[in-house]
DRENTORKOL-3810 file (N, C-alpha, C; in nm, 4 decimals):
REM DRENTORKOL-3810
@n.u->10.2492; n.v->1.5485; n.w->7.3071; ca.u->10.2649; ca.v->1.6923; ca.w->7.2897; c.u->10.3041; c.v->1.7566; c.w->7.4219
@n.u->10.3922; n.v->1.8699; n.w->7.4417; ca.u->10.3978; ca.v->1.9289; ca.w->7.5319; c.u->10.3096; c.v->1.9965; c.w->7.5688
@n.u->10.2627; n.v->2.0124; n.w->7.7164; ca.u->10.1591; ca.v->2.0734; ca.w->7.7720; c.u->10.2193; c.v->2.1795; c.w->7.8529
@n.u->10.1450; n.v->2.2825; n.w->7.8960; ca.u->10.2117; ca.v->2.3855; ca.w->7.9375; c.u->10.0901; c.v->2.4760; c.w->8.1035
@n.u->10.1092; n.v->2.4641; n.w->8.2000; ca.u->10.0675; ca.v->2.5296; ca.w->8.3300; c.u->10.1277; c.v->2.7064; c.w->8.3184
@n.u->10.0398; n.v->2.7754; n.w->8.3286; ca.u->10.1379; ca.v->2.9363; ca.w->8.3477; c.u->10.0702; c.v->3.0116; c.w->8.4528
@n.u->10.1213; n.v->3.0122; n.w->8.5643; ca.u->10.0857; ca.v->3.0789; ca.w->8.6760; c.u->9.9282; c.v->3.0404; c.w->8.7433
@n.u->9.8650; n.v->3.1556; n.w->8.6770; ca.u->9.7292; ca.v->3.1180; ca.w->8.7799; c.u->9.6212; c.v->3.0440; c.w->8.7244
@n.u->9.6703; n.v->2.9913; n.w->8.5791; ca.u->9.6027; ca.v->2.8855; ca.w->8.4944; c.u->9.6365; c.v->2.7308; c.w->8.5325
@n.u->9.4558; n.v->2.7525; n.w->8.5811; ca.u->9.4625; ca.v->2.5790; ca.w->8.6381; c.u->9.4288; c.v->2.4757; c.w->8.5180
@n.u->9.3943; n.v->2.5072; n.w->8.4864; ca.u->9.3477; ca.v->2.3491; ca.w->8.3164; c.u->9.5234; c.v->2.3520; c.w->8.2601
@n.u->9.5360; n.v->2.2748; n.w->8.1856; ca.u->9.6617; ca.v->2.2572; ca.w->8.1142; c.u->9.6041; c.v->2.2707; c.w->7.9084
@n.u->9.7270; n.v->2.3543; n.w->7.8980; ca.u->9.7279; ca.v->2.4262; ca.w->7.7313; c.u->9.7959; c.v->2.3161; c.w->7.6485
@n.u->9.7147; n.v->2.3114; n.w->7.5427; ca.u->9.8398; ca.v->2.2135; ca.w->7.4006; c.u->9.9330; c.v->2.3153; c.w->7.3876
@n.u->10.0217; n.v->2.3109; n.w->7.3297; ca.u->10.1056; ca.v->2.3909; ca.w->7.2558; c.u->10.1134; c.v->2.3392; c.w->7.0743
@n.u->10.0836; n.v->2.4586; n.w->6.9835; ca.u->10.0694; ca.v->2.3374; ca.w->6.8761; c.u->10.1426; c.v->2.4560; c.w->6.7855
@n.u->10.1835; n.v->2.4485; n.w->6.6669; ca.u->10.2885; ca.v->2.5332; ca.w->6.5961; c.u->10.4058; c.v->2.5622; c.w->6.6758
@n.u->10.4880; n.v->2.5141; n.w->6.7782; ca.u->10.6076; ca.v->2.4991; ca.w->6.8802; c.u->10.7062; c.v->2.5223; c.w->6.7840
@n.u->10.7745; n.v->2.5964; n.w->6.7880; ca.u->10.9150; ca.v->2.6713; ca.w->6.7531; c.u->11.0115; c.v->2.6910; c.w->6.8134
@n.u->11.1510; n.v->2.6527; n.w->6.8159; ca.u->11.2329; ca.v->2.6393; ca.w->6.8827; c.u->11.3176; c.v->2.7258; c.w->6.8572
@n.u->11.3866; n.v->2.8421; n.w->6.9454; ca.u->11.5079; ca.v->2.9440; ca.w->6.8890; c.u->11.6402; c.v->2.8952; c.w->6.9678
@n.u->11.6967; n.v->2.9260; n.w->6.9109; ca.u->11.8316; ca.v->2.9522; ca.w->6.9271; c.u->11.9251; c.v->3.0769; c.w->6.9261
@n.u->11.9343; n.v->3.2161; n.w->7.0543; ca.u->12.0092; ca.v->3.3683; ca.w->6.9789; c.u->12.0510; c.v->3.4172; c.w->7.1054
@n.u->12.0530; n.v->3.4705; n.w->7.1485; ca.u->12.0979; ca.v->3.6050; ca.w->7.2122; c.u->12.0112; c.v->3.7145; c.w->7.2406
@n.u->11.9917; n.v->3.7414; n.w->7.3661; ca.u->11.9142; ca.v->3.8238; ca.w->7.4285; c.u->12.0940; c.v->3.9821; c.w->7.4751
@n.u->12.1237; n.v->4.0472; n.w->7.3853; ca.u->12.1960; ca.v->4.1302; ca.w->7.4253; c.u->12.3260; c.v->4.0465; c.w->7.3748
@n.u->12.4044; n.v->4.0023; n.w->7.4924; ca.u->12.5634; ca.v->3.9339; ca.w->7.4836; c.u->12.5170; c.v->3.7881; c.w->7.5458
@n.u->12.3880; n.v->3.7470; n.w->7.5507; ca.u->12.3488; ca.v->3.6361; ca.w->7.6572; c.u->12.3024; c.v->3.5652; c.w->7.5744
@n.u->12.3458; n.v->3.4262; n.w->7.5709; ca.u->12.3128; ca.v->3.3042; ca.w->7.5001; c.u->12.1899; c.v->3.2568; c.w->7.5610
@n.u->12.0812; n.v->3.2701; n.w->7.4878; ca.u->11.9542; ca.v->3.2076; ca.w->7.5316; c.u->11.8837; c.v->3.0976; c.w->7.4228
@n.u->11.7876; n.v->2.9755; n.w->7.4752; ca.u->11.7622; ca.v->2.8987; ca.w->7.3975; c.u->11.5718; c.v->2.9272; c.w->7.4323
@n.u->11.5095; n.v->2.9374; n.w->7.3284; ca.u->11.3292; ca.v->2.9788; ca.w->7.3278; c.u->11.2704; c.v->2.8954; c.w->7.2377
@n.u->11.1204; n.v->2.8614; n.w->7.3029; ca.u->11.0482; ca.v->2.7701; ca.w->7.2712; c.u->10.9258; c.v->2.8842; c.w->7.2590
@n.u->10.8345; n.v->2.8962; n.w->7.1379; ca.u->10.7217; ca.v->3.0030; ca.w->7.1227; c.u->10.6127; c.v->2.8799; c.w->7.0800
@n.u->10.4806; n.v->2.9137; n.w->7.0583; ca.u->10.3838; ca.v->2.8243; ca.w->7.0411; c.u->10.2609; c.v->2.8918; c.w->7.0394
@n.u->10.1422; n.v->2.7978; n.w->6.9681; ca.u->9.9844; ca.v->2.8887; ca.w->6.9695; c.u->9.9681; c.v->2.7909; c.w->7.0523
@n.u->9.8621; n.v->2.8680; n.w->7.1778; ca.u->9.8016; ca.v->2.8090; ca.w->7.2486; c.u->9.6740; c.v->2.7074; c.w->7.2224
@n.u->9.6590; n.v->2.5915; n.w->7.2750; ca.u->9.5094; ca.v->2.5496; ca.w->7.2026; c.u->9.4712; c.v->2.5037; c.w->7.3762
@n.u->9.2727; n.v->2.4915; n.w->7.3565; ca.u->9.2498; ca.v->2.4206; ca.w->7.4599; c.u->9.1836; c.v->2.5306; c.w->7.5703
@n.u->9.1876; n.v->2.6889; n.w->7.5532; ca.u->9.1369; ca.v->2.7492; ca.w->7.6338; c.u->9.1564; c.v->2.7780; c.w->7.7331
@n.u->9.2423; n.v->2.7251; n.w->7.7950; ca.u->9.3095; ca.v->2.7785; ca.w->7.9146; c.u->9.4113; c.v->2.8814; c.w->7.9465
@n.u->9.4192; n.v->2.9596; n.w->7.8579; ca.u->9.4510; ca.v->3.0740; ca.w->7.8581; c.u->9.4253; c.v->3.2042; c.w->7.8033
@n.u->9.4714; n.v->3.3326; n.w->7.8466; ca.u->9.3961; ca.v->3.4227; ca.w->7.7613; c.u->9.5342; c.v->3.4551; c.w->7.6347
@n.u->9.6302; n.v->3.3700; n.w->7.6231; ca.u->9.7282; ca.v->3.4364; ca.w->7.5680; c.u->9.7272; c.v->3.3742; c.w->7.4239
@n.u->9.7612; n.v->3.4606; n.w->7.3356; ca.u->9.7665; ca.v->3.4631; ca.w->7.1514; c.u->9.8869; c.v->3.3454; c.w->7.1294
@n.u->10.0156; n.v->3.3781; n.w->7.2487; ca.u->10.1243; ca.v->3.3419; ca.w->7.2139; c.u->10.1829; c.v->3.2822; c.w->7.3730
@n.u->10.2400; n.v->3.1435; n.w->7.3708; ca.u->10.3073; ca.v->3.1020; ca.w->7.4885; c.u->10.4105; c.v->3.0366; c.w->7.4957
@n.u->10.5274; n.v->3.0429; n.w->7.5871; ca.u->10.6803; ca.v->2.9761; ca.w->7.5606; c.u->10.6992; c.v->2.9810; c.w->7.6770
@n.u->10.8190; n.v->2.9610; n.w->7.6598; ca.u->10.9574; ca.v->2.9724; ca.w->7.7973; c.u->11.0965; c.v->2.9819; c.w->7.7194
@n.u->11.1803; n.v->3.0589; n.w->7.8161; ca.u->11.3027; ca.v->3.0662; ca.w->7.7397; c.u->11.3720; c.v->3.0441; c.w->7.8590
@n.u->11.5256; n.v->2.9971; n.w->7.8423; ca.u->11.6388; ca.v->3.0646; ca.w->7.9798; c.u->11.7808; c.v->3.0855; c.w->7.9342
@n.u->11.8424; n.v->3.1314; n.w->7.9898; ca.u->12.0072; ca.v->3.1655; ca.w->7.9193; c.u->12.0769; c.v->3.0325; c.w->7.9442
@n.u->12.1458; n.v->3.0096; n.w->7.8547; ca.u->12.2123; ca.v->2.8792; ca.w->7.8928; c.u->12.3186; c.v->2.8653; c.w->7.9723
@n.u->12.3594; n.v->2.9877; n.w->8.0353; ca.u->12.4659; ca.v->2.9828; ca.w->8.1939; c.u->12.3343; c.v->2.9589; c.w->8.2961
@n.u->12.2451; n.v->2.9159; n.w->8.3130; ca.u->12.1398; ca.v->2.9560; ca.w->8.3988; c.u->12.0703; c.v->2.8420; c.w->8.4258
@n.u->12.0060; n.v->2.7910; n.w->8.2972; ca.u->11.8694; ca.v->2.7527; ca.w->8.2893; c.u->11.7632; c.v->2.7165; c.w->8.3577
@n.u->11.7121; n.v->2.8190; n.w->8.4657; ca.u->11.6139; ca.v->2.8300; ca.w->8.4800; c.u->11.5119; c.v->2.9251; c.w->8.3921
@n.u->11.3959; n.v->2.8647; n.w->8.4043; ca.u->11.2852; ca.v->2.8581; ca.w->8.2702; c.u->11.2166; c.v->3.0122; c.w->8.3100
@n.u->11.2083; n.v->3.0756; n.w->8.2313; ca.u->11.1028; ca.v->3.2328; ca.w->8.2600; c.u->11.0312; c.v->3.1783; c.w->8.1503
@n.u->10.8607; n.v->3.2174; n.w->8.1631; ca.u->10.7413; ca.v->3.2123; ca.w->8.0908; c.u->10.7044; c.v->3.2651; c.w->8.0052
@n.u->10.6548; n.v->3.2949; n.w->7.9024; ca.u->10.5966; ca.v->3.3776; ca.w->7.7850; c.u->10.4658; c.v->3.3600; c.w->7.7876
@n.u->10.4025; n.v->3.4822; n.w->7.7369; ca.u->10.2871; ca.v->3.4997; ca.w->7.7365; c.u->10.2852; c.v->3.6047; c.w->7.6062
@n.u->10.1777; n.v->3.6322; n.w->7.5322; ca.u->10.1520; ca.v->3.7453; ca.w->7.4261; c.u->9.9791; c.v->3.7923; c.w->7.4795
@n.u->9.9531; n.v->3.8812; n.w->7.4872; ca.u->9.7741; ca.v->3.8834; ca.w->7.5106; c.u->9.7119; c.v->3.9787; c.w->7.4025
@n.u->9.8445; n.v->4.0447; n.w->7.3209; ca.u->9.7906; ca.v->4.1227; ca.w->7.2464; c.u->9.8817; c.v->4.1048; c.w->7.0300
@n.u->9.9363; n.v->3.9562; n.w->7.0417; ca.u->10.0463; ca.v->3.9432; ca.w->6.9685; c.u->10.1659; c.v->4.0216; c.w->6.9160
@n.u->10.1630; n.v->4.1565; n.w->6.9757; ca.u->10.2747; ca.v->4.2332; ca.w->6.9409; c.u->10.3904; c.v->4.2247; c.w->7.0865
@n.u->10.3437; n.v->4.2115; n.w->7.2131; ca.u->10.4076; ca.v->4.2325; ca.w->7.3021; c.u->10.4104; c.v->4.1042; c.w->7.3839
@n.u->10.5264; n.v->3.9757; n.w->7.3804; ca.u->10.5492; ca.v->3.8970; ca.w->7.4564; c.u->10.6501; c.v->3.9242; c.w->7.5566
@n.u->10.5361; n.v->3.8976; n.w->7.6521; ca.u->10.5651; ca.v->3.9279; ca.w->7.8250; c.u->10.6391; c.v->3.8285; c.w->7.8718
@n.u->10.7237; n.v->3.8381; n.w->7.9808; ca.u->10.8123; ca.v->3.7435; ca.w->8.0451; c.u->10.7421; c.v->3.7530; c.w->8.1842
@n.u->10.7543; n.v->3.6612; n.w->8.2538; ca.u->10.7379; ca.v->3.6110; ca.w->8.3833; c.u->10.8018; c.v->3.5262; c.w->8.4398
@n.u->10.8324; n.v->3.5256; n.w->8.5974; ca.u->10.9387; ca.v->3.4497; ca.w->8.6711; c.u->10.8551; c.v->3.4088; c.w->8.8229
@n.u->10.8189; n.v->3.3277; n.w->8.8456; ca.u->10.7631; ca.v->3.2795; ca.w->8.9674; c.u->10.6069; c.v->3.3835; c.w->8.9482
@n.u->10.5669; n.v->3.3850; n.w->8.8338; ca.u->10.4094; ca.v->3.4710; ca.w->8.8505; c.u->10.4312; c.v->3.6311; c.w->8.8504
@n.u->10.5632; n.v->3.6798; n.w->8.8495; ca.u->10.5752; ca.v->3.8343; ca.w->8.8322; c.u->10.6628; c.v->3.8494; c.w->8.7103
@n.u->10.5798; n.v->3.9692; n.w->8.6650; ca.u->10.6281; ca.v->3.9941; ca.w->8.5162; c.u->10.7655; c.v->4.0374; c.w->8.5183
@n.u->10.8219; n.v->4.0263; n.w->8.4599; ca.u->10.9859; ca.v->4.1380; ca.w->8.4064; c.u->11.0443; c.v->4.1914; c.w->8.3443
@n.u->11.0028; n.v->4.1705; n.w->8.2190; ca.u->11.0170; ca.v->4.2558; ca.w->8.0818; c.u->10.9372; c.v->4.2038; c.w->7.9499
@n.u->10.9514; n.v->4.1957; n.w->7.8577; ca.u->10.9035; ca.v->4.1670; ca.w->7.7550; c.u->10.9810; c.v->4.1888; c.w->7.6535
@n.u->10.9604; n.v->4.0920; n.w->7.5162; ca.u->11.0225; ca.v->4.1231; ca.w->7.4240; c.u->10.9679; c.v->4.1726; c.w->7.2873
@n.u->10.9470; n.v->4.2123; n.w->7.1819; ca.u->10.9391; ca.v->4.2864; ca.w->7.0576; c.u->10.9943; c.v->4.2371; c.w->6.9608
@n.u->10.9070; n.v->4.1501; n.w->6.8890; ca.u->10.9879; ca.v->4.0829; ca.w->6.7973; c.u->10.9469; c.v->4.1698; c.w->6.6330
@n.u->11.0577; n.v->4.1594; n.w->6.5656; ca.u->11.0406; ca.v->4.2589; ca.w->6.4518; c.u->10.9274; c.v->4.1738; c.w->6.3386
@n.u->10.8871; n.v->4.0897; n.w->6.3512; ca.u->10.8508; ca.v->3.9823; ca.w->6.2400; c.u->10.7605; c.v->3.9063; c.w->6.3208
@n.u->10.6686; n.v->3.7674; n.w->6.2523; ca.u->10.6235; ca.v->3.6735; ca.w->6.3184; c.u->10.7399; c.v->3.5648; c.w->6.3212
@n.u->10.6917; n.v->3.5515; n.w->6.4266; ca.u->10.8151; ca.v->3.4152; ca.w->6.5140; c.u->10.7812; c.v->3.3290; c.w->6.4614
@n.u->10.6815; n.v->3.2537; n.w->6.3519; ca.u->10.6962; ca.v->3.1012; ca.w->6.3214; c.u->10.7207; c.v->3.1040; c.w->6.2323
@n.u->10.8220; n.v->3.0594; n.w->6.2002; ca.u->10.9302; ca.v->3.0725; ca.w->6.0600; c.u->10.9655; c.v->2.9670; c.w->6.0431
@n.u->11.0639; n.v->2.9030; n.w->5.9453; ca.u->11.1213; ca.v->2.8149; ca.w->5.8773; c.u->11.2270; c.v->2.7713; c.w->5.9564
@n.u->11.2422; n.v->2.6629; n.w->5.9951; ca.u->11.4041; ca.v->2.6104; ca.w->6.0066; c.u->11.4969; c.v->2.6544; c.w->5.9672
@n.u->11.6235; n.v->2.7432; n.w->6.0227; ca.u->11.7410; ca.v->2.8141; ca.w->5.9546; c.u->11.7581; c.v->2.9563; c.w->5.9491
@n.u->11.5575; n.v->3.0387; n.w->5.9234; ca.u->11.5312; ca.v->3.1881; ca.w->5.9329; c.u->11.5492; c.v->3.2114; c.w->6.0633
@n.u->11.5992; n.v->3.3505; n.w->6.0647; ca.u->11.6514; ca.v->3.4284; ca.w->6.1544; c.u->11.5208; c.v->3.5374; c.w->6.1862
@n.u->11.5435; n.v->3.5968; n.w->6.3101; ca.u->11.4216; ca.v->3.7180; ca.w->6.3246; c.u->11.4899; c.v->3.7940; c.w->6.4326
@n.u->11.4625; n.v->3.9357; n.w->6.4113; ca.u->11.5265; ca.v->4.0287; ca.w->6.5177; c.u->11.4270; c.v->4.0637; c.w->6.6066
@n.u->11.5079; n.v->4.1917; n.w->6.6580; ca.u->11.3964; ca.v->4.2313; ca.w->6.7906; c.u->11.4425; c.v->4.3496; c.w->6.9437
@n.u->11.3713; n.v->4.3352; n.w->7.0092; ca.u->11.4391; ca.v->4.4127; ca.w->7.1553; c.u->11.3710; c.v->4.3569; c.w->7.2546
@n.u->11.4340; n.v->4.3548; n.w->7.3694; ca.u->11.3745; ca.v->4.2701; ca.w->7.4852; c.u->11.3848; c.v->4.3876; c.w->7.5863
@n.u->11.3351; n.v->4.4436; n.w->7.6705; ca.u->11.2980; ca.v->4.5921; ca.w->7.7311; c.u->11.2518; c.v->4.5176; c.w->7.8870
@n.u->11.3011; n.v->4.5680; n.w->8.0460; ca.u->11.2736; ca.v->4.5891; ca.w->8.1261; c.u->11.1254; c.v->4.6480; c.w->8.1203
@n.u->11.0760; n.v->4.5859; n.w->8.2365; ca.u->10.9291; ca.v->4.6256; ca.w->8.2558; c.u->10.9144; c.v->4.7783; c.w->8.2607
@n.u->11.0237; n.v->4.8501; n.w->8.3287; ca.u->10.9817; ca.v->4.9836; ca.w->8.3544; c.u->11.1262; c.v->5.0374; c.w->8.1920
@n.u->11.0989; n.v->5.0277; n.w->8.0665; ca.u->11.1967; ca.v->5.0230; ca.w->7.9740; c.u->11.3215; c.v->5.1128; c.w->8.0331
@n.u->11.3699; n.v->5.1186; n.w->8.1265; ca.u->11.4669; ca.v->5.1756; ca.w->8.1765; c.u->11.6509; c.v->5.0835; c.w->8.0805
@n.u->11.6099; n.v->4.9783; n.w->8.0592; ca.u->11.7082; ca.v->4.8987; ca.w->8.0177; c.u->11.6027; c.v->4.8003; c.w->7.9183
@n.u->11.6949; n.v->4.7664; n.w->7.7783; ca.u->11.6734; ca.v->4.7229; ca.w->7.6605; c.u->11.8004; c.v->4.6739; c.w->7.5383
@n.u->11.7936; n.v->4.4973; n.w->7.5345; ca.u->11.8897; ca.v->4.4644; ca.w->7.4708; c.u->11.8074; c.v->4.3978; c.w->7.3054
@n.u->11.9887; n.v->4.3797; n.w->7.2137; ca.u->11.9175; ca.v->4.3363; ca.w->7.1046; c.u->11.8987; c.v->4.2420; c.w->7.1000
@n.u->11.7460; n.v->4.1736; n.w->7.0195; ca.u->11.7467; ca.v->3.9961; ca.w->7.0540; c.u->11.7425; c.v->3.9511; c.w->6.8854
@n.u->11.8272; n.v->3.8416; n.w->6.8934; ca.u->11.8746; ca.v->3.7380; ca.w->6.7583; c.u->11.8768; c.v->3.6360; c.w->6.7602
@n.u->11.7256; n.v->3.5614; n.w->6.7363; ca.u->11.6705; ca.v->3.4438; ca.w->6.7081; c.u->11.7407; c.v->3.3979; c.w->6.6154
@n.u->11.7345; n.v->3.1863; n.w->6.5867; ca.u->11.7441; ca.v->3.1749; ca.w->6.4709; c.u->11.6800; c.v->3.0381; c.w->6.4908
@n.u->11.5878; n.v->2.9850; n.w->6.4125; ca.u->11.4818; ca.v->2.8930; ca.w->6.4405; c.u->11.5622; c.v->2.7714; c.w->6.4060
@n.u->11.5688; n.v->2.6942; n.w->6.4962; ca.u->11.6469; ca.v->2.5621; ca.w->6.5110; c.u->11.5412; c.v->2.4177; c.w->6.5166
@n.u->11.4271; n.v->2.4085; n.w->6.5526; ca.u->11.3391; ca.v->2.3359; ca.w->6.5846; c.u->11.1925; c.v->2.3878; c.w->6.5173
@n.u->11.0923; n.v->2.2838; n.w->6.4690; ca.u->10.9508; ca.v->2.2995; ca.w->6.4217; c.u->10.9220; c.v->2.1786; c.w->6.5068
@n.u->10.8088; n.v->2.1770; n.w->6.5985; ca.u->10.7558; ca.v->2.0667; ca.w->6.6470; c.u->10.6265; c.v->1.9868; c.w->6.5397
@n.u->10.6449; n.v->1.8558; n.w->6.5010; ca.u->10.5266; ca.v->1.8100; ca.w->6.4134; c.u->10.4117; c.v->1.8631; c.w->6.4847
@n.u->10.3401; n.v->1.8779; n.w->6.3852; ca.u->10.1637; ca.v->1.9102; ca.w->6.4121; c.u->10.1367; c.v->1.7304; c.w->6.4101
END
């Protein structure tokens, strides 16, 4: 199983219901991995990583309240995204959304489409 470290969490997390997207953050091709945390080492509902695929370096996910998954980059936050639906869906379903700057000064549209279910 993939295990997952996020910033100032020293134990290591299962990841178990792992979902794989495939969409667009705005005009930006991004590929996202979402998951329930197991194991206690974190305070978060919801945990991933995503990155644009001109890029790929990895930014973090976190949820602490399941409506609002937070992004992070070297331990500082940067925006978050808003997903219209729950993210663990079916192979093939699609889910919308908005991804918003920390200070919402700037906000693009985001278009998942679930490409991956990791076995339980």
């Amino acid at each position: 199983m993939l295990q997952f470290a996020l910033g100032v969490i020293h134990a290591q997390t299962i990841w178990t219901s792992q979902t794989t997207f495939s969409g667009f953050v705005g005009k930006y091709e991004i590929r996202m991995k979402l998951a329930i945390p197991y194991g206690g080492a974190t305070s978060c509902f919801t945990i991933g990583e995503y990155y644009y695929t001109n890029s790929k370096g990895k930014i973090f996910l976190c949820s602490s309240d399941d409506v609002k998954i937070v992004e992070s980059v070297n331990g500082k936050e940067t925006g978050y995204f808003i997903l219209d639906a729950d993210w663990n869906k079916k192979v093939g379903q699609t889910i919308s959304g908005k991804w918003y700057s920390l200070s919402k000064s700037v906000s693009y549209p985001v278009v998942l489409k679930v490409i991956a279910k990791a076995k339980e």
